[in-house]
C-alpha positions in Angstrom: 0.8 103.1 249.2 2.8 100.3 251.6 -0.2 99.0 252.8 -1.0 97.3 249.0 2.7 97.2 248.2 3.0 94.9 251.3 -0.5 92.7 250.8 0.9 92.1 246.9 4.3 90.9 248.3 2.2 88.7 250.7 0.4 87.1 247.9 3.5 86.3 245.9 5.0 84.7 249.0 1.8 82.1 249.5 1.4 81.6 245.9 5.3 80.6 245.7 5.5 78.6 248.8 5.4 74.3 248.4 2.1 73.0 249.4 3.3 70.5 251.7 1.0 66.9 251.3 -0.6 66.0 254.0 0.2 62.4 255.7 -2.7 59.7 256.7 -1.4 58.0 260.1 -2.5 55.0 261.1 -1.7 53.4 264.1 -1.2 49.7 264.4 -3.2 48.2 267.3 -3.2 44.1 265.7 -6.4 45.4 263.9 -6.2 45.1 260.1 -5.4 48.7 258.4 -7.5 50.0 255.5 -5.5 51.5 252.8 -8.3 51.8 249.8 -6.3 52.1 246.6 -7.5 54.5 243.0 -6.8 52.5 239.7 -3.5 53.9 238.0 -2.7 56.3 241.5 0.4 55.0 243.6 0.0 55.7 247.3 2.9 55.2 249.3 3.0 53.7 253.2 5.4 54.8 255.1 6.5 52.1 257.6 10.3 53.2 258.4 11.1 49.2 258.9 12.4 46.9 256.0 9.6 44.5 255.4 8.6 41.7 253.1 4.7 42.0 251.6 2.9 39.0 251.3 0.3 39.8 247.9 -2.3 37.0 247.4 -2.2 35.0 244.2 -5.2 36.4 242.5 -3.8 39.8 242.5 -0.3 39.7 241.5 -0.8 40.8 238.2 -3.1 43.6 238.9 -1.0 45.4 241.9 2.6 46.4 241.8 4.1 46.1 244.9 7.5 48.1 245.7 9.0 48.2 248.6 12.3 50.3 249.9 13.9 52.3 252.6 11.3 51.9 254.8 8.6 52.8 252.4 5.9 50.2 250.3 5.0 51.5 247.5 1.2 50.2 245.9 0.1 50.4 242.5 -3.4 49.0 240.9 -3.8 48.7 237.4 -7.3 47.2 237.4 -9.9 46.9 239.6 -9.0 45.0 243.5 -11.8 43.4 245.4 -11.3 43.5 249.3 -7.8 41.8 249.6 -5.3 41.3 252.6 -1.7 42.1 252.4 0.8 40.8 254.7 4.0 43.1 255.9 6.5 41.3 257.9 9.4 42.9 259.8 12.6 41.3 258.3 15.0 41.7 261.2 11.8 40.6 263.8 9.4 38.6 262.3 6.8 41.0 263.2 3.3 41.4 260.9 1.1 44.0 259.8 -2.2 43.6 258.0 -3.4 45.6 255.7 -6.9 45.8 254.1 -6.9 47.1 250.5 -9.1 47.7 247.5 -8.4 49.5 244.0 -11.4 51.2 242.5 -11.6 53.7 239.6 -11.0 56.9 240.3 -13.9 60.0 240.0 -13.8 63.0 238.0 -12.4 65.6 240.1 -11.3 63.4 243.0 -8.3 64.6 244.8 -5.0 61.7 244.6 -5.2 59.6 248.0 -2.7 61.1 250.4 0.7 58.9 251.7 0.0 56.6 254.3 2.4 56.1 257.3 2.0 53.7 260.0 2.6 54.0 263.6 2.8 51.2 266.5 -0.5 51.7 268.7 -0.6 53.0 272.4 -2.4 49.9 273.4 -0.5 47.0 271.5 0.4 45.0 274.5 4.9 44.2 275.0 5.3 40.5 274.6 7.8 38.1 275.5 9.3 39.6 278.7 8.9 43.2 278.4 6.9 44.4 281.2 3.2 45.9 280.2 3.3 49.5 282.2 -0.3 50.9 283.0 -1.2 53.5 280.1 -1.1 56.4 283.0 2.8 55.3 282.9 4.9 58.5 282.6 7.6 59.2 280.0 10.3 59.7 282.9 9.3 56.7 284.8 9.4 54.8 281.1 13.1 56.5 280.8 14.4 55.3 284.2 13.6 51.6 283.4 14.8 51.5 280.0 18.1 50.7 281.3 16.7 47.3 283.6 14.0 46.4 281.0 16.4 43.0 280.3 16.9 42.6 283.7 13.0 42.7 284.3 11.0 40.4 281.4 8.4 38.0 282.6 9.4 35.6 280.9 13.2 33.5 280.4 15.3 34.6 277.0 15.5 30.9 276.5 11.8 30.4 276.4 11.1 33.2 274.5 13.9 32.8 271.8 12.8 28.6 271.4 8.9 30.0 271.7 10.3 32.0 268.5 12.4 29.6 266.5 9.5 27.1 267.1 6.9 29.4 265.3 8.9 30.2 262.7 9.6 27.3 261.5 6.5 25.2 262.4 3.5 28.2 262.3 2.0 30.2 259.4 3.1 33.5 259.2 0.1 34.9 260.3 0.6 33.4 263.5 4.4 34.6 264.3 4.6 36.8 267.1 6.6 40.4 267.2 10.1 39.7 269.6 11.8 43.1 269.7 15.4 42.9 270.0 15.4 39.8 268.4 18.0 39.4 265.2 18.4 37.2 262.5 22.4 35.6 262.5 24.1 34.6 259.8 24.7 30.8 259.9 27.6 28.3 257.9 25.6 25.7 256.3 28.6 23.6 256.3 28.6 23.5 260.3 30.1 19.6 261.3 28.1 18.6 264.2 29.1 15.1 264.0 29.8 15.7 267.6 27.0 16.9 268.6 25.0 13.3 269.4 27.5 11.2 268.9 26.1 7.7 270.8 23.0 7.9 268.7 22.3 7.3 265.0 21.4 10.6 263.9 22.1 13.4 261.0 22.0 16.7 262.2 21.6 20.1 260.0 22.2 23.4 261.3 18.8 25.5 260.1 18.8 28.9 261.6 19.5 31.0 264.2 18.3 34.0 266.3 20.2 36.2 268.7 18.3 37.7 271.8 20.2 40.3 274.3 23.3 38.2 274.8 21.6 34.7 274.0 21.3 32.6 270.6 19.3 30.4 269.5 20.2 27.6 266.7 17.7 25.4 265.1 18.9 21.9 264.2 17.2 19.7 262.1 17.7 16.2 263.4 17.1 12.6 260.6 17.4 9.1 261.6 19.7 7.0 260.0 18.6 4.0 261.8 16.1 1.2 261.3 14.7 1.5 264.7 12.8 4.3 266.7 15.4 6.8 269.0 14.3 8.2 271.9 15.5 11.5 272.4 17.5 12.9 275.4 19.2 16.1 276.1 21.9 14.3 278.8 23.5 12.7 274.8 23.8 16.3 273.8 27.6 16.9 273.8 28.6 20.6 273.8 28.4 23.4 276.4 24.4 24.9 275.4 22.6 26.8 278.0 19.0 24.8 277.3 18.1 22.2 274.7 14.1 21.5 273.7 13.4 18.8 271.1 10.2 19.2 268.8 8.9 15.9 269.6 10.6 13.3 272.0 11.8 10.4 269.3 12.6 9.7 265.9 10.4 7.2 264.0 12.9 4.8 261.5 14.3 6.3 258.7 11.8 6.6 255.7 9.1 7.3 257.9 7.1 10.7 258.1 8.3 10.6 261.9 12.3 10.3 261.2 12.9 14.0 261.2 12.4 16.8 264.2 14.2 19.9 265.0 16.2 20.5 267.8 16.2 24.0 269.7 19.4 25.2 271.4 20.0 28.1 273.2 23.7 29.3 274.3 25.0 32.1 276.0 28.1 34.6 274.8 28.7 32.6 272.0 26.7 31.1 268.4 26.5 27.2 268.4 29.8 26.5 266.5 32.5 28.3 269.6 29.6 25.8 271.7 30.4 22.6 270.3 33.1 20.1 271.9 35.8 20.8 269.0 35.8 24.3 270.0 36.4 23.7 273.6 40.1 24.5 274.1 42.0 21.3 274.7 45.7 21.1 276.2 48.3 18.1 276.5 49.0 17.3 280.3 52.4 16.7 279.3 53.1 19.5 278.1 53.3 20.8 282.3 55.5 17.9 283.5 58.9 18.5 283.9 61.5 17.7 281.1 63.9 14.9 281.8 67.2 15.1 283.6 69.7 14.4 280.7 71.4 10.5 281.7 74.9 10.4 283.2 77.6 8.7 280.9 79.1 5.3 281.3 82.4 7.2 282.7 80.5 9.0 285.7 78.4 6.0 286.3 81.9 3.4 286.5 83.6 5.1 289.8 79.8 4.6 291.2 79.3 0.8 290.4 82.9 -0.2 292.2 
């Protein structure tokens, strides 16, 4: 009489337990990601990054797009041919294509499962982090996690000017992942009157990017003047580790060649503790001796006779 007693109880413990939803994984490998979509089903992709999407004109109005905590969440009220959407890291810049299409749904057919995406075992480190064979093992990966700055192919500078560069100039599409990179906070009302201060130029602070220890500030540059300006790092003033220039002069002001951007890279610090203001400046003065107070005319009579 236990045997049934105990199958009966068994039952009732399977037939009460959650059914736990199963997960889709894709991996990310810089191959587009199919995600098809059911007309009036949600499906959710897990992504655990904050990301912008990027949804094509044409389907605005039939997808809802949600995105938050790490999660976008997809919604098609009509019909979707083949379209592309765009995910791009907020803190790094980085993309991640996906592929979708909405179609009606069957009689019978099962909800699409969640979606989450992973980064790939083959996407190849870029900008300075050395590429280990794939045969690499997880305690030799652990032992150089703590020299992976000291060991990147490539110069911060390059790579964080490389970065500003794209992001201002490129399409989206084109921006390259930087890990570690960050996105800092910039005052708009920067004075860098100082910063060329020989030549006849406006400059504008644009944005900036910190790397390890090293930040990058992009500056856009206007001539004022009627004449073309060559341009020369040795007029920078201000204590900057590199300086690139988008294009070598400045065409005269109203022209379509008057403006450029200027790349500047400095160490420990953002560009305003760089620039000549900040430097700490002291009165030589101030370390001379004070003077010897002057005798009276009664101690300075005896002395003249």
């Amino acid at each position: 009489m236990k045997h049934p007693v105990l199958a009966l109880l068994g039952l009732l413990a399977v037939a009460a337990a959650p059914i736990a939803q199963a997960v889709e994984i894709l991996r990310w490998e810089r191959m587009p990601l199919a995600v098809p979509l059911k007309v009036g089903q949600e499906r959710i992709v897990f992504i655990d990054r904050n990301v912008r999407v990027g949804v094509p004109a044409g389907v605005g109005e039939r997808l809802r797009v949600q995105s938050a905590g790490g999660a976008v969440y997809l919604r098609a009220s009509e019909p979707i041919e083949p379209t592309r959407l765009q995910l791009q890291d907020a803190d790094t810049g980085a993309l991640i294509l996906l592929d979708i299409a909405a179609e009606p749904p069957k009689d019978g057919e099962a909800e699409l499962e969640p979606v989450r995406i992973v980064e790939g075992n083959s996407t190849p480190a870029r900008y300075g982090n050395q590429s280990g064979g794939a045969d690499e093992t997880p305690a030799r990966a652990q032992d150089q996690a703590g020299t992976r700055a000291a060991r990147r192919e490539t110069p911060v500078p390059v790579v964080l000017t490389r970065f500003a560069a794209q992001n201002l100039y490129a399409p989206l599409r084109t921006v390259e992942p930087l890990p570690g990179v960050m996105r800092v906070n910039l005052r708009r009302d920067m004075d860098l009157g100082t910063l060329m201060p020989t030549l006849p130029v406006r400059a504008l602070a644009l944005a900036s990017w910190r790397l390890e220890d090293q930040w990058v500030t992009a500056v856009r540059l206007t001539n004022t003047g009627a004449r073309w300006v060559t341009l020369d790092p040795r007029v920078l003033q201000g204590d900057f580790l590199t300086a690139t220039f988008q294009h070598e002069a400045l065409g005269p002001r109203g022209t379509p060649e008057d403006t450029t951007v200027l790349y500047l890279v400095t160490r420990g610090r953002g560009l305003a503790q760089s620039l000549l203001p900040a430097i700490h400046r002291f009165d030589p003065a101030a370390h001379l001796p004070l003077p010897k107070d002057r005798p009276t005319d009664a101690k300075e009579a005896p002395d003249a006779q």
